[in-house]
C-alpha positions in Angstrom: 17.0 2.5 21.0 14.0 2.4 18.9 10.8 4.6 19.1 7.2 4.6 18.4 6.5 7.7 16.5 3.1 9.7 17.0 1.7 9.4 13.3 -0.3 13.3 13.8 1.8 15.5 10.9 4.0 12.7 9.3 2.3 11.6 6.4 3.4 13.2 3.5 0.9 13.1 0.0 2.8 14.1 -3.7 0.8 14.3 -6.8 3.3 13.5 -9.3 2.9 15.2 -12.9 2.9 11.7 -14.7 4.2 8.3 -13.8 7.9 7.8 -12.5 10.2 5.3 -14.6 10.5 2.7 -12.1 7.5 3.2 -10.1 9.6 0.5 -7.3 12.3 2.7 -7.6 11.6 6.4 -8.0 13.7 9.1 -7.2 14.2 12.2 -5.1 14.4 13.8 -7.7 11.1 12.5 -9.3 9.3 12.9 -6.2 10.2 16.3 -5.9 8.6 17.2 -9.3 5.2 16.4 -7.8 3.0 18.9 -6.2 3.0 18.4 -1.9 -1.0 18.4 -1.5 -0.4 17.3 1.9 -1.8 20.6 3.3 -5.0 20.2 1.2 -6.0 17.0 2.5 -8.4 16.2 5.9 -6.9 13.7 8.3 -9.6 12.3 9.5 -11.0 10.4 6.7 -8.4 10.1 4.9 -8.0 6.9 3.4 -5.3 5.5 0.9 -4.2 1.8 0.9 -4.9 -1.7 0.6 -7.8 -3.5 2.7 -8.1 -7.4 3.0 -7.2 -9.4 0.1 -9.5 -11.5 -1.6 -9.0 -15.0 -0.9 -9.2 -18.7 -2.0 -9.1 -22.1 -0.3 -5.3 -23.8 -1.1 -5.1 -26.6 1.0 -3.1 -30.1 0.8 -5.6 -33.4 1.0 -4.7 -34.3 4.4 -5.6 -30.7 6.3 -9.1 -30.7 7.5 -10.4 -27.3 8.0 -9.5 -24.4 5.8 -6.6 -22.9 4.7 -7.1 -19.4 3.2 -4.3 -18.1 0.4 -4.2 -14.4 -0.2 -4.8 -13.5 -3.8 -6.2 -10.2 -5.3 -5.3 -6.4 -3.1 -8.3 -5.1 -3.1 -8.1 -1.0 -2.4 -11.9 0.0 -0.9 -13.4 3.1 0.4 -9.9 5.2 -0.8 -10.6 8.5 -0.5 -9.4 12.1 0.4 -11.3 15.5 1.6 -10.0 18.4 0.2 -10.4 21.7 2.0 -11.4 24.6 -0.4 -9.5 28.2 -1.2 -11.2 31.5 -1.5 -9.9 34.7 -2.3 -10.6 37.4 0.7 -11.9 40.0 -1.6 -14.8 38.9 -3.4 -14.7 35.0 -2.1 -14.5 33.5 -5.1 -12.2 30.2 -5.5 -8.4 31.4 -5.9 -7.2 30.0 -8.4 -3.8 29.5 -7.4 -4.6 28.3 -3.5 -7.8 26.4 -5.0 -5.1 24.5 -7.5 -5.5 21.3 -5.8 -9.1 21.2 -5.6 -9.4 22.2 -9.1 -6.8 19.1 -10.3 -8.9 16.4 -8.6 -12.5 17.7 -9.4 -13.3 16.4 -12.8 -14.5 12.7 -12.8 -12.7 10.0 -14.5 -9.6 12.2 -13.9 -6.4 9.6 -13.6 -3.4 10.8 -10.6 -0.4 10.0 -9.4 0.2 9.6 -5.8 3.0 9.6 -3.7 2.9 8.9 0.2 5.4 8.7 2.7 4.0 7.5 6.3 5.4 8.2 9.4 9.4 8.8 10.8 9.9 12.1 9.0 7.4 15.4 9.2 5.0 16.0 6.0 7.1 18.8 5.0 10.7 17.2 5.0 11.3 16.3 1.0 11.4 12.7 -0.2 15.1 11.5 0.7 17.2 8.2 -0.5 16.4 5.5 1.4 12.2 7.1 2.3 9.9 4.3 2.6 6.4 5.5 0.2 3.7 3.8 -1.1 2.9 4.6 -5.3 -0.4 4.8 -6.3 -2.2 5.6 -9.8 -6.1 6.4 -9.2 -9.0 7.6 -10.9 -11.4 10.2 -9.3 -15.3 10.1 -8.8 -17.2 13.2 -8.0 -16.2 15.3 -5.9 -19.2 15.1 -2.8 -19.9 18.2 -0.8 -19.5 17.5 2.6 -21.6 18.9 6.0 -21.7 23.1 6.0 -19.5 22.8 9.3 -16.2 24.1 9.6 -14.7 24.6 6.1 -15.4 24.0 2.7 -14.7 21.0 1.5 -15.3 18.1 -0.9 -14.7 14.4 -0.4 -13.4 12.8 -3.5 -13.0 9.1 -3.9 -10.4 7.6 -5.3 -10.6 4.2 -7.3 -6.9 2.8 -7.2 -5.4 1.6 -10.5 -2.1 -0.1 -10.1 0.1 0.4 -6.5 3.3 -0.1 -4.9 3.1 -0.8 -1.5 6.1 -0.3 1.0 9.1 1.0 -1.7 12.1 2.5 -1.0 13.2 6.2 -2.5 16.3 4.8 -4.5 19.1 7.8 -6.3 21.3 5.2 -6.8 23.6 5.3 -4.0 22.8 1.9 -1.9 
């Protein structure tokens, strides 16, 4: 019997060190080079993915009406919120639990991203067979957010190239 699954703690968010071979066909093995930055990253605006495509009117002679076609993915308002890391002595940004911050903070910087959504937890490793979706993107500023709860910066993220809806493939299929 099939189930819905709750999507709370299931998406799971790699930066990989540089692009995979086959970006529609990358490993285990490559995804488990990447960095999990899963636990750096708000949920509630986080945003990674395709919106509405732009479109164009294909339609035969004989239809009356329009007939939209699909054309360009268009990838808008992508962004993550990263929380901040301090050290408890002198509260000063550690530079080991501040790593991820510190990778996506300079503008213009290019990443590669890795997400698995839904079925599995966030901290099960990429397995043969994982649906993800493969994006390269370029980061803006980073923009301090409200002095509520935690530290944090929201950066966008201006998608590059994508694969959307891939399979993790070692080969054994």
């Amino acid at each position: 019997m099939a189930v819905k699954a709750l999507a709370d703690g299931l998406i799971k968010l790699v930066e990989l060190p540089s692009a995979p071979a086959d970006t529609s066909a990358i490993t285990s093995v490559e995804a488990a080079a990447g960095d999990d930055i899963s636990g750096y990253v708000q949920t509630s605006d986080y945003k990674l993915g395709p919106t509405g495509s732009t479109t164009i009117t294909e339609k035969p002679l004989n239809i009356k009406g329009d007939i939209n076609v699909p054309v360009k993915t268009q990838y808008q308002g992508n962004q993550i919120t990263l929380f901040r890391h301090y050290d408890a002595v002198n509260l000063q940004p550690d530079p080991t639990a501040d790593a991820t911050f510190d990778s996506f903070r300079t503008k213009g910087g290019t990443h590669y991203l890795l997400e698995r959504r839904g079925g599995k937890d966030s901290g099960d490793a990429f397995a043969d067979g994982d649906e993800y979706s493969y994006y390269v993107v370029v980061t803006d500023d980073p923009q301090p957010q409200q002095p509520e709860g935690y530290v944090k910066y929201t950066i966008p993220l201006y998608v590059q190239s994508a694969v959307l809806n891939a399979t993790i493939d070692d080969g054994s299929a």
